[in-house]
N, C-alpha and C positions, 0 to 999 in steps of 0.2 A: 446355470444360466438363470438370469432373474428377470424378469417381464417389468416392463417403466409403459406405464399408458397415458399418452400424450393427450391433453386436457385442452386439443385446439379447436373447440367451438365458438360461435359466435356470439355465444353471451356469458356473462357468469351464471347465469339462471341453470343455465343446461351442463355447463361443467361440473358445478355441485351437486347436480342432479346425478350425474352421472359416476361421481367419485362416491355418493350417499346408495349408488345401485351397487357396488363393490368396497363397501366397506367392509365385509365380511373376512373379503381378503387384504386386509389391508395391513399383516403382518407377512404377507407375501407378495407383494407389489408394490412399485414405487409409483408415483407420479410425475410426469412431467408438467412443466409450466414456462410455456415458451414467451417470448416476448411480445404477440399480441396481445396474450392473458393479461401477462405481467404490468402492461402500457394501462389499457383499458380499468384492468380491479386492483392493482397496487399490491403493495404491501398489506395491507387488511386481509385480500381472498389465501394469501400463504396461511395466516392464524384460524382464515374459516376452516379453510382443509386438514391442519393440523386436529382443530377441534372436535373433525368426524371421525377419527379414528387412528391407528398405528402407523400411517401411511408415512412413509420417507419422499420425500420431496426433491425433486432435480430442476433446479433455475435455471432454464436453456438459455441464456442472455448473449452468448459468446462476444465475450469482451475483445473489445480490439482497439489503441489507441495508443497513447505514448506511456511508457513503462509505470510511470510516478501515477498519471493517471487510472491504468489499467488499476494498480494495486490501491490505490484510494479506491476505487468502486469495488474492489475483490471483499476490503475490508471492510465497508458499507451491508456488501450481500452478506458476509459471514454471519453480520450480526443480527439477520434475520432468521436465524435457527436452520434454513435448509441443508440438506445432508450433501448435494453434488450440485457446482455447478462448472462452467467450462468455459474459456476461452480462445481464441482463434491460434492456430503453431505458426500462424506464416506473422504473427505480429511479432518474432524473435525471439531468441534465445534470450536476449537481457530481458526481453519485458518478461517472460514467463517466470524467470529467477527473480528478480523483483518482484512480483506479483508472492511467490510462495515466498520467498523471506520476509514478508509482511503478514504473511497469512500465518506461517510457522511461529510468530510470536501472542498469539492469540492462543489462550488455554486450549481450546479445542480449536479446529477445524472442518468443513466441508471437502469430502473430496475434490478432487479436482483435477478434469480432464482438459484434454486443448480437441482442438478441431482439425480433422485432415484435411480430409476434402469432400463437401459436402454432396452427398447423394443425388441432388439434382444434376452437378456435372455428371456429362460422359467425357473422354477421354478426349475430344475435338475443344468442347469448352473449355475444360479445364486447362489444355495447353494455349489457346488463344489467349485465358488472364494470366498463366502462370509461367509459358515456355518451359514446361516442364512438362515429361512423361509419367502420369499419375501416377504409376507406382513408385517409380523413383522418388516422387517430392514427398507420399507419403513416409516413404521409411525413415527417407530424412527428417520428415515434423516430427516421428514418431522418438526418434532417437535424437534429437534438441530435447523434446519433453521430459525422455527419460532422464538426461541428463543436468534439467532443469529443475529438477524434483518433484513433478507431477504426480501424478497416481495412472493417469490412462489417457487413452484418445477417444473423441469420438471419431467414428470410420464406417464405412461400407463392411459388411461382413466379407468382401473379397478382397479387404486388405488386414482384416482381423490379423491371420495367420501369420504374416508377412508383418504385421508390427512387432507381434511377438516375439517371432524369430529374431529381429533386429534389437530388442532390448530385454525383456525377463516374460515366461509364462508368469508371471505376477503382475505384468503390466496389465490393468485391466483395459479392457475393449468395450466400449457402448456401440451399439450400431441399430442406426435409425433406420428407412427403408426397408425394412420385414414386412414381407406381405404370408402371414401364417399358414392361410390353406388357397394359396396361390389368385389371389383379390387380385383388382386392376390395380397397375402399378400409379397410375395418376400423373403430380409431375417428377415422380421421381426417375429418376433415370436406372443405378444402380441397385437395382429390389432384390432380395431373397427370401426364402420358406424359410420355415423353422427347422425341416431339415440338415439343411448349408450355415444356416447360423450357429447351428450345435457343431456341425464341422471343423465350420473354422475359426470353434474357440469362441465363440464371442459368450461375455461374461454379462452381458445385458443386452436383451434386444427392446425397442423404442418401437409400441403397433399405436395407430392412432384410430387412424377414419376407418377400417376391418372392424375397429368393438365399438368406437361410434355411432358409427353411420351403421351397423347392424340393428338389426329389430329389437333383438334380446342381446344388449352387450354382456350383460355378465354371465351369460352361458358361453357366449364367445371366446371370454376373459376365463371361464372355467375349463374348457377345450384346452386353451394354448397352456394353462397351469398344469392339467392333466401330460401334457406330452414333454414338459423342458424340468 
């Protein structure tokens, strides 16, 4: 299991601040860079961060649009050097195929996950948008992606388990809403410990505001290293 620490503060002043407090770990941690970041400091703050250290990079951007489209900006991101990024399963089987057979003709590649169902749903939201019973529509995202040639999902770690099942313990699992040593969950709905994410398999967990919004994040970031 490998630790991705979400870089979503309010300025770039504090984000660099913050990735330059854990650079030590920075051949054992990834970075997230969500779409606030990404809007606000562009493309420049991906090469500041690169420049701090061995840090692998995951562009939360979750694409979602029409197929031709999707994979025009897939190909856009690639060529920004980051290692993962992801876009949405309920935007279709064709677009996800589209999207990797554009991406597959590029000497290398970024992994590339799709999105279940995002952690702020509970079970009531998510069927009012989607008429679907959330595990049900995950397994199916899960296994369109499989079969779209993705690499993973991102998902709640109480659907980790259950993606697997439905396509390869090789399919990798990200899962955001970890709260490490049991933090307020905020507006996530679907949280879990580090415990339950080792559980149920997950191959990445996503902690944000727990090493943030902490005093001392990189003893934080040294605790959650020390147990996964």
């Amino acid at each position: 299991m490998k630790l991705c620490v979400a870089l979503d503060m309010s300025s770039k002043r504090e984000c660099l601040q913050l990735a330059g407090e854990l650079v030590d770990f920075s051949d054992k941690i990834w970075l997230k860079v969500g779409l606030r970041a990404y809007l606000r400091d562009g493309a420049g703050f991906i090469e500041e961060l690169k420049k701090l250290g061995n840090f692998k990079i995951f562009l939360d951007l979750k694409l979602y649009d029409i197929p031709n489209t999707m994979a025009d900006a897939a190909e856009e991101i690639a060529k920004l050097g980051v290692d993962m990024i992801n876009m949405h399963a309920s935007s279709g089987k064709r677009a996800m195929t589209t999207v990797m057979e554009r991406l597959d003709r590029l000497g290398s590649r970024p992994l590339v996950l799709a999105v279940s169902a995002l952690t702020s749903f509970d079970q009531v939201e998510f069927s009012a948008v989607y008429e679907q019973n959330l595990s049900d529509a995950v397994r199916k995202f899960g296994v369109m992606s499989y079969e779209a040639g993705l690499d993973g999902m991102v998902c709640s770690a109480f659907e980790s388990r259950l993606i697997k099942d439905a396509t390869s313990a090789n399919f990798i699992t990200l899962c955001p809403g970890v709260r490490p040593f049991g933090e307020s969950a905020g507006d996530q709905k679907r949280v879990v410990d580090l415990g339950v994410a080792r559980e149920a398999g997950a191959d990445f967990i996503v902690v944000g505001r727990p090493i943030y919004q902490a005093q001392n994040p990189r003893e934080i970031c040294e605790r959650i290293l020390g147990q996964i």
